[in-house]
LUMZA-834917 format. One record per residue (C-alpha): residue number from 1; residue in three letters; x negated, y, z. Coordinates in steps of 0.25 Angstrom, whole numbers, plus 5000, padded with zeros to 4 digits. Layout:
   n res    u    v    w
 NUM ALA    X    Y    Z
...
***
This chain:
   n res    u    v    w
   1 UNK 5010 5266 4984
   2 UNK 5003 5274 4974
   3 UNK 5001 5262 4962
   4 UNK 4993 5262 4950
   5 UNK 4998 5252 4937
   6 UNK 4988 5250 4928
   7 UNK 4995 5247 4916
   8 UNK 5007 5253 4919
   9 UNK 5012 5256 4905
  10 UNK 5012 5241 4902
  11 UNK 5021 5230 4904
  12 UNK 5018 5226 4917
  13 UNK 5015 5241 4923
  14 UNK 5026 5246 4917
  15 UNK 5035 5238 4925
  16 UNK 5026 5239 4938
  17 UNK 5029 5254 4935
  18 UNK 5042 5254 4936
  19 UNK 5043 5247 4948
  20 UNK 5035 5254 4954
  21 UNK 5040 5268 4954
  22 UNK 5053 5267 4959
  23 UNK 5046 5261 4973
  24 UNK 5040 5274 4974
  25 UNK 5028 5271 4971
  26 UNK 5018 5280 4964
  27 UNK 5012 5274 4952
  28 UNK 4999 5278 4943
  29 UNK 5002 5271 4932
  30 UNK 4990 5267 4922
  31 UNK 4994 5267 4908
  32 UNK 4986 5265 4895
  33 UNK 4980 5275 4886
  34 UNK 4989 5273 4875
  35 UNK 4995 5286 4872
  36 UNK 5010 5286 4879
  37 UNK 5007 5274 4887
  38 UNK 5012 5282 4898
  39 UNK 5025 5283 4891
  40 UNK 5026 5269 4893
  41 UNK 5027 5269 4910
  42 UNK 5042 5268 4916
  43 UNK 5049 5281 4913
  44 UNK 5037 5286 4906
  45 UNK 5027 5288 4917
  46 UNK 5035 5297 4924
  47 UNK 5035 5297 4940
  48 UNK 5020 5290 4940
  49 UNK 5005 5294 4937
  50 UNK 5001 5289 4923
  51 UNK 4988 5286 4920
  52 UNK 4980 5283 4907
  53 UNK 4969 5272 4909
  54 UNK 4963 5260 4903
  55 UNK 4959 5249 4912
  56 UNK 4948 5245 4902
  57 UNK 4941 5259 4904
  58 UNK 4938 5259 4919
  59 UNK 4938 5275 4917
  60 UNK 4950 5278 4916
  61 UNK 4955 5268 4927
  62 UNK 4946 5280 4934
  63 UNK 4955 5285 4947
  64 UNK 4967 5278 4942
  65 UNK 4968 5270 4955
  66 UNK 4965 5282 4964
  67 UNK 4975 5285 4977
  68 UNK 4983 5272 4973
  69 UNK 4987 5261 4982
  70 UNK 4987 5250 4971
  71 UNK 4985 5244 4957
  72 UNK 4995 5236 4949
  73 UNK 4986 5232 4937
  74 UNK 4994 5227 4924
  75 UNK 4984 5229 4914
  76 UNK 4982 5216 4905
  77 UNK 4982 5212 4891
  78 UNK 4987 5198 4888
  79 UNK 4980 5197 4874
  80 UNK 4969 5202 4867
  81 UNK 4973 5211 4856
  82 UNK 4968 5225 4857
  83 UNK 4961 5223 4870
  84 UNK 4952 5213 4878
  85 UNK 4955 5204 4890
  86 UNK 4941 5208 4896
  87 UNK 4943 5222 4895
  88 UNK 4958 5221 4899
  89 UNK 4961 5212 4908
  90 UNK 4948 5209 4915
  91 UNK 4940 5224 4915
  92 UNK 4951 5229 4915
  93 UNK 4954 5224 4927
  94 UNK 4940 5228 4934
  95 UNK 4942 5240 4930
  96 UNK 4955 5241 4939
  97 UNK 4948 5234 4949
  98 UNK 4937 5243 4949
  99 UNK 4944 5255 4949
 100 UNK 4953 5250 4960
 101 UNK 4943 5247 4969
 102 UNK 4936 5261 4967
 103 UNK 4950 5268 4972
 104 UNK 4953 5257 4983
 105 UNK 4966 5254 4977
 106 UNK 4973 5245 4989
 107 UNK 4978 5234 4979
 108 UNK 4979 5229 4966
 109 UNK 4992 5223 4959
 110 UNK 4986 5214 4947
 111 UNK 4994 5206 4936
 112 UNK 4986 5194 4930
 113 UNK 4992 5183 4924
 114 UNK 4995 5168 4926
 115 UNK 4983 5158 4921
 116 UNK 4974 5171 4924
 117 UNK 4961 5165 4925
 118 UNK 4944 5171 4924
 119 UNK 4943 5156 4918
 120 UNK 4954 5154 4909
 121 UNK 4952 5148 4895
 122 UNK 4961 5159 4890
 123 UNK 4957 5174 4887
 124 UNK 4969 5181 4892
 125 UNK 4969 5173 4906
 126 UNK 4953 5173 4908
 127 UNK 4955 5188 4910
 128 UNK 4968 5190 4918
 129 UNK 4959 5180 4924
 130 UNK 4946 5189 4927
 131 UNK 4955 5201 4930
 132 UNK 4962 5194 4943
 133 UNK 4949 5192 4946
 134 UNK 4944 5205 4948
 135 UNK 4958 5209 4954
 136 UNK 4956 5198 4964
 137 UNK 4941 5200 4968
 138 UNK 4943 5215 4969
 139 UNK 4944 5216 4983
 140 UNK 4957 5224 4982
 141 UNK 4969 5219 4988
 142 UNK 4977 5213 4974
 143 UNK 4990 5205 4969
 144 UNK 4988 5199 4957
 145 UNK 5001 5195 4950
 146 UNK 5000 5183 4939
 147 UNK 5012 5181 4930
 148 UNK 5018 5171 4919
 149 UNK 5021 5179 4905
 150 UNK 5027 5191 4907
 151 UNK 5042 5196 4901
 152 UNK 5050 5208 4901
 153 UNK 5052 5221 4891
 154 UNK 5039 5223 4887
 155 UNK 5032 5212 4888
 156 UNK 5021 5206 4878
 157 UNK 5023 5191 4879
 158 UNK 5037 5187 4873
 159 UNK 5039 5200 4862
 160 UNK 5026 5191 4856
 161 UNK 5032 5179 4860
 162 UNK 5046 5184 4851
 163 UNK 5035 5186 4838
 164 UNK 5036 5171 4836
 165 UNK 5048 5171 4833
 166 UNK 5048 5180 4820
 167 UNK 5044 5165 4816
 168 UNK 5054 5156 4809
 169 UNK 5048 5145 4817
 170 UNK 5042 5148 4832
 171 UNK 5027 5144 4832
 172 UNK 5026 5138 4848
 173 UNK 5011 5135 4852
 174 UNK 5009 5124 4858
 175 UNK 5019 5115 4866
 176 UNK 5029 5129 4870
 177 UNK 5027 5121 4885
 178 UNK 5018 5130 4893
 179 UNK 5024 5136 4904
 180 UNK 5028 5153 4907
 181 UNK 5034 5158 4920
 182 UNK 5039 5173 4913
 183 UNK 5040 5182 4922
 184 UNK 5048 5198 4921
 185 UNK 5039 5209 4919
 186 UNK 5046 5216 4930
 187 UNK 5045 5204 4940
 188 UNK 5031 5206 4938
 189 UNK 5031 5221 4942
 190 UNK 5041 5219 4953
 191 UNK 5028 5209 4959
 192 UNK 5018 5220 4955
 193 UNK 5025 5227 4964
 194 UNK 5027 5221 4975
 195 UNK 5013 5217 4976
 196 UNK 5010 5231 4976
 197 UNK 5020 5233 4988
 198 UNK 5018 5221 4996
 199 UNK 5005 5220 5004
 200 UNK 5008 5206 5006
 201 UNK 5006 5201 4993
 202 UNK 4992 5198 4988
 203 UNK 4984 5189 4979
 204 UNK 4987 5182 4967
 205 UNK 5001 5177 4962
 206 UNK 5007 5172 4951
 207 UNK 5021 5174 4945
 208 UNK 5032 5172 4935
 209 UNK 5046 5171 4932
 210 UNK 5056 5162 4939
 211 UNK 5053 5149 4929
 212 UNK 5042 5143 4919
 213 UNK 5047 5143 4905
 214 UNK 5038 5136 4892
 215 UNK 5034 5143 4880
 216 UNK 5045 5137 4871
 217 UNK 5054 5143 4885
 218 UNK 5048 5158 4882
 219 UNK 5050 5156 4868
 220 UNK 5063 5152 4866
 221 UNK 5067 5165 4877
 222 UNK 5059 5174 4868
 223 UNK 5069 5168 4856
 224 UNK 5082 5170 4867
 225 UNK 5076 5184 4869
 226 UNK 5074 5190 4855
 227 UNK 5086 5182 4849
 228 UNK 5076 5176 4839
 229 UNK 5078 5159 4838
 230 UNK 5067 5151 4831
 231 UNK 5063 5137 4832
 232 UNK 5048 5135 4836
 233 UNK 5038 5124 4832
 234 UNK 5026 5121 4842
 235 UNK 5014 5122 4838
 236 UNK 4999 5119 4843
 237 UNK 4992 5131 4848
 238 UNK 4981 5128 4838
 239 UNK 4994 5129 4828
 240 UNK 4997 5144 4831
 241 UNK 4984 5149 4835
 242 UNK 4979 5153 4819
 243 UNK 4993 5161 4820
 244 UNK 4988 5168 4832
 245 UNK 4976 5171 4827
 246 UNK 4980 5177 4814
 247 UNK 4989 5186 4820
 248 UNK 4977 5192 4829
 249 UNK 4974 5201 4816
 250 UNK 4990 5210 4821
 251 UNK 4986 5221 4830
 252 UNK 4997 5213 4841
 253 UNK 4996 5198 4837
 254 UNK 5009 5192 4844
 255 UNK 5000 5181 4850
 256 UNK 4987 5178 4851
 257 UNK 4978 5165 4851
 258 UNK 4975 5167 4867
 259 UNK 4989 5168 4868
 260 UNK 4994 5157 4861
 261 UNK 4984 5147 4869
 262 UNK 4991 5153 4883
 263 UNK 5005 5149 4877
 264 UNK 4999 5134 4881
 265 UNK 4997 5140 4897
 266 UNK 5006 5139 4907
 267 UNK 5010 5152 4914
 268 UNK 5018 5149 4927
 269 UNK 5015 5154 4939
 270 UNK 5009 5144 4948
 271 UNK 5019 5150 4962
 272 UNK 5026 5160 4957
 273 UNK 5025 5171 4965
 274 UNK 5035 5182 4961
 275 UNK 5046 5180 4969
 276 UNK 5039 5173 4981
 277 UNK 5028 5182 4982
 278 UNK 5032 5196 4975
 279 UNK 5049 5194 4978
 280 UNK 5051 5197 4962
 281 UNK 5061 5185 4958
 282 UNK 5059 5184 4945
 283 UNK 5070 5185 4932
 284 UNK 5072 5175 4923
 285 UNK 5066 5173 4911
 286 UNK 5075 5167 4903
 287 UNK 5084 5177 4897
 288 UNK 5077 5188 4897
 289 UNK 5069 5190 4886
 290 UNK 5081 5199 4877
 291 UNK 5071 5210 4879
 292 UNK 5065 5204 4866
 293 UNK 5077 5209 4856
 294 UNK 5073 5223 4860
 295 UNK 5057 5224 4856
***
């Protein structure tokens, strides 16, 4: 199939990619306009069709999706530094859709997120929310995959999750109890791709790794990872969030009030559907966050 991944020099495309190619498939991979963003694709872009767009300008999605059989669509931003959910994660979307539908694209491969909701109480899953929705009603044929927290090389979550512990004591919001399902960033793209390739699998699924671990769980592998042991204190949320807050003035904060109050969330797939559904059984979590030492 001839395949278009938007996103495809992020951290979720970049391992779409790199699956994808040695099944002989043909790739158009969309990449940012970031000067050597392209540098950023699996052997450096080589053996695919690179592309330079920006799903918040509908423009330059222009033709992107001409001649191809379908879309993965990877393009999300989990907080709100430099850009905004609505323009990312919602029009974003629209524009894809759009765009899709003008060049009949067959089938559209979508990554939302657990919790995703158009009438959540919380910013970041209101608009993974909004954009399912336009994927859904589009009219086109669509897999939406919904994951826990995502791990691997690369990965956003735990390299910020590690800045706690430059703390001599760990600062825990809330309780540590709220429950996560991690799941391999490459158990993920090995789904993407099968729902690309199987015409049998549609619809809406949520997935994670093969167990549930709590916050104080995810921390205390972050400290087995980085090699770093420091005791921790609980804290209410309120507690932590004038910390948040001040740290909004860094051009990266480390975490942000929206953040913190999804620590309190549970993010568990409801029926896991990695293995049953996509046959991807998925690695453990434990032990195998070493990756940390190297960044």
């Amino acid at each position: 199939m001839k395949i278009a991944v938007t996103g495809a020099n992020g951290f979720v495309g970049r391992h779409v990619v790199a699956r994808l190619l040695p099944r002989r498939h043909e790739v158009r991979a969309l990449v940012s306009e970031r000067p050597g963003s392209e540098g950023e694709l699996p052997g450096g872009g080589a053996g695919m069709e690179v592309r330079r767009a920006d799903v918040r300008r509908p423009e330059t999605l222009r033709g992107a999706f001409d001649g191809v059989d379908a879309i993965v669509h990877t393009v999300a931003i989990p907080t709100e530094r430099k850009q905004k959910f609505a323009d990312v994660n919602v029009a974003g979307v629209a524009h894809v859709v759009e765009e899709a539908r003008r060049a009949d694209v067959a089938r559209i491969v979508h990554m939302s997120a657990i919790g995703a909701d158009p009438a959540s109480p919380y910013p970041y899953l209101r608009s993974k929310g909004r954009g399912q929705a336009l994927v859904t009603g589009a009219g086109i044929p669509h897999v939406v995959l919904r994951p826990s927290l995502l791990f691997g090389e690369g990965d956003d979550f735990f390299p910020r999750l590690r800045f706690s512990l430059y703390f001599p004591i760990v600062p825990v919001p809330g309780d540590g109890k709220a429950r996560f399902q991690p799941v391999h960033v490459d158990d993920i793209a090995q789904a993407l791709v099968a729902a690309l390739e199987r015409g049998d699998i549609s619809g809406v699924h949520e997935l994670g790794g093969p167990e549930a671990v709590t916050y104080d769980e995810m921390l205390e592998e972050t400290m087995r990872g980085t090699g770093i042991r420091r005791p921790r204190v609980h804290l209410p949320v309120l507690l932590v969030k004038p910390a948040a807050f001040a740290m909004t003035v860094m051009p990266d904060p480390p975490v942000t009030i929206d953040q913190l109050d999804l620590l309190a969330v549970d993010n568990t797939p409801k029926n896991n559907a990695l293995e049953p559904v996509f046959g991807v059984r998925p690695r453990p979590f434990k032990g195998a966050l070493d990756y940390l030492r190297r960044r």
